[in-house]
Structure formats: structure tokens, C-alpha cells
N, C-alpha and C positions, 0 to 999 in steps of 0.2 A: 775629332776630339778624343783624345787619349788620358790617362792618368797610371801611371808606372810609379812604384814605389821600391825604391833601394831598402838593403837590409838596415842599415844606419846610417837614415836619413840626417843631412845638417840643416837642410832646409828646401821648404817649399819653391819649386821657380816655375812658374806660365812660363813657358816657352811658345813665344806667335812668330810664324815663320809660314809664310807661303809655297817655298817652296820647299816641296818631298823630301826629297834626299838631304836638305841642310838640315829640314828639321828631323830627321832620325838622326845624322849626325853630331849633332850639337846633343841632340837628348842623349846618347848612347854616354856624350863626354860627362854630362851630368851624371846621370847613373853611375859612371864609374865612379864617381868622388862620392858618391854616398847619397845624393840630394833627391828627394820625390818630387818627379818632374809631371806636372801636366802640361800636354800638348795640344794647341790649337794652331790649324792652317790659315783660318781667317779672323777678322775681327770679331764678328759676330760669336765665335764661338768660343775666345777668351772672354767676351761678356758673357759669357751664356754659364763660363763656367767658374767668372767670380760672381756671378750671383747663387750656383748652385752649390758650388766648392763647402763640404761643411766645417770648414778648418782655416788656419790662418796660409795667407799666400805670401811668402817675403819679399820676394821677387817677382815682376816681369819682366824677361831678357824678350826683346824685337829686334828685328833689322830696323836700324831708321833708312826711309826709302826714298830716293832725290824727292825732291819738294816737303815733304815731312807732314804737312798738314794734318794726314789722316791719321799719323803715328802722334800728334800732341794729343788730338781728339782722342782715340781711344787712351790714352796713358788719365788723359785728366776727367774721361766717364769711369776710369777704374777706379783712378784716388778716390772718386766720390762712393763707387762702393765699398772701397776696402784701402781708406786714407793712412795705412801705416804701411802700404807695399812699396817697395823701392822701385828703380827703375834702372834698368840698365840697356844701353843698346848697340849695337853695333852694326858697321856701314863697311863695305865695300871698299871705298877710295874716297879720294879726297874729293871726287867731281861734286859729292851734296854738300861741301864745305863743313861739316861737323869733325872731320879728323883735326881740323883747324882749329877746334875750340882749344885754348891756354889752358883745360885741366886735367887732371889727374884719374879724377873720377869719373862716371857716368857712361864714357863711350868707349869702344873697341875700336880697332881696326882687324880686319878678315885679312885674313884667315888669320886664325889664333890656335896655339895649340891649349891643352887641356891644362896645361900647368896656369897656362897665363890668363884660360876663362878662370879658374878658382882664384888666383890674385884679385881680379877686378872682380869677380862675387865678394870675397870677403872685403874689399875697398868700398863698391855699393852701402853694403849691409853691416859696415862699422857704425858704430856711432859717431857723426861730425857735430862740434860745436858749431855756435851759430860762425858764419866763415867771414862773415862782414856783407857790405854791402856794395853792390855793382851797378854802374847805369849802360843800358844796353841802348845804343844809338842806332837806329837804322830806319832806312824807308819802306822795307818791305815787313810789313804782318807775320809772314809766316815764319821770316828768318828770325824776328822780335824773340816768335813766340816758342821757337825751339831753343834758341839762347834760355829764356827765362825759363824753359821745363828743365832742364839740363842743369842748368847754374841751381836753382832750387832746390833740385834733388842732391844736390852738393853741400845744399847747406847757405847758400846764400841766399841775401834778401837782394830783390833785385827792382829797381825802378827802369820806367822805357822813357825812351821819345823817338821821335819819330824822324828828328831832326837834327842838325846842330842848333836853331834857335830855337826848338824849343826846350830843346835839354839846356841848353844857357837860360832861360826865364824856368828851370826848374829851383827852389829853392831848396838847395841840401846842406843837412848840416855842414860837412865838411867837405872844400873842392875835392873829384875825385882825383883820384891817379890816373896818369896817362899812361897805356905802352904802347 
């Protein structure tokens, strides 16, 4: 666990990154645009260090990692310590299906150069009105619940099922839109 501070800072970002070399890479591209990055390798140690952190954290930038589970879990014990940090993450390829997700915001794709991490930081950590509201249909939990962190932090309100019948016995204001 690390904490490095540029001379004018734009903002605070955790950076969790498991592996070595991405995460001094990625930190180094912070640094350069100005932003005081704290670095953790493991989970344990981004909690360790938005509880100790004396300051506000705007950001945490992750890899989301196939299956994602662990990566909802920590994003949503952090909102609980410090519920105004955004979230931002980035993946590898399409094999965990999130390159897939229909928006703008929230996720990367890797490799990115330094111009295009500062885009999607300041996209992040705009301010979005509320975006509307989305129903996430799926059988599996954990794809649910990566849809709903992601969509969320976007700004939308977001209803599940689990199913087609039972997202049909949901009763919503207005039918949604299909695409």
C-alpha cells in the first residue's frame, strides 16, 4: 500500500490492481495528469486504506476480474465507508462480458492510453442527472449484480429479475424499452 502525491493534484483515485507492473503503470499515468494516487495490490488493503485515508477518495479505478463477484463486494464495503467515491473499472477483453455493457461511462477497455484514462476519469466524476431507470433481466446473481453496480454508478435507477416471468409480474410505471 502506497500513497504518492502529484504537485496539482485533480483528484484523489485508489488504484486496486493486483498485478505489479499494471499497477505502477497505471499509477505513473495518474501522476502524470496531476491526481494523488493511492495504491493497493489487494483488497484488504484498499479497505485498510479508505478507512485510514484522512481525506476525501473521488475515485476507485479496479480491474473488474472474470466473474466479478469480489470486485462488487469490495466497491459496495467501500460506498459504505466513503458513499460519495465513484467507481471506475477496467477489463481486459470481452471474455467477462462488461466491454459489452451499452454505456459510456463506468468501464474501460485495456489497454488505454493516458489521454483516454483522463476522459473516462473526468466522465466518472462528472456530475450525471438521475439517467432513468433500467430493468436488468438475468439468471445469474452475479452478472445481476455487476450490471446494477455499473449502471448505478452511472446514474441510473435500476430494478432486477431474475427472469422473463418474473420481470413480466413486475409492476412498472412505464413498459420498458427493448434493444
Amino acid at each position: 500500500m502506497t500513497a504518492e502525491a502529484a504537485g496539482s493534484n485533480r483528484y484523489v483515485v485508489l488504484l486496486v490492481q493486483d498485478d505489479h507492473s499494471e499497477l505502477e503503470a497505471v499509477g505513473r499515468m495518474l501522476l502524470d495528469s496531476g491526481h494523488e494516487v493511492l495504491r493497493a495490490n489487494t483488497f484488504t488493503e484498499a479497505l485498510g486504506i479508505c478507512e485510514s485515508h484522512p481525506g476525501e477518495i473521488h475515485l476507485l479505478l479496479m480491474e473488474y476480474a472474470l466473474g466479478g463477484s469480489r470486485d462488487i463486494v469490495l466497491k459496495r464495503r467501500i460506498a459504505a465507508l466513503r458513499p460519495n467515491t465513484r467507481t471506475l473499472y477496467f477489463s481486459s477483453s470481452a471474455q467477462n462480458g462488461v466491454s459489452s455493457v451499452p454505456i459510456g461511462r463506468g468501464v474501460m477497455t485495456k489497454p488505454f492510453t493516458p489521454r483516454e484514462l483522463d476522459r473516462n476519469i473526468a466522465q466518472a466524476l462528472a456530475p450525471h442527472p438521475h439517467a432513468g431507470c433500467v430493468l436488468v433481466v438475468d439468471d445469474d446473481d452475479a452478472v445481476r449484480s455487476v450490471l446494477r453496480a455499473i449502471l448505478e454508478d452511472s446514474g441510473y435507477e435500476v430494478l432486477e429479475a431474475a427472469n422473463g416471468k418474473e420481470a413480466m409480474s413486475m409492476r412498472l410505471p412505464v413498459p420498458p424499452a427493448v434493444a
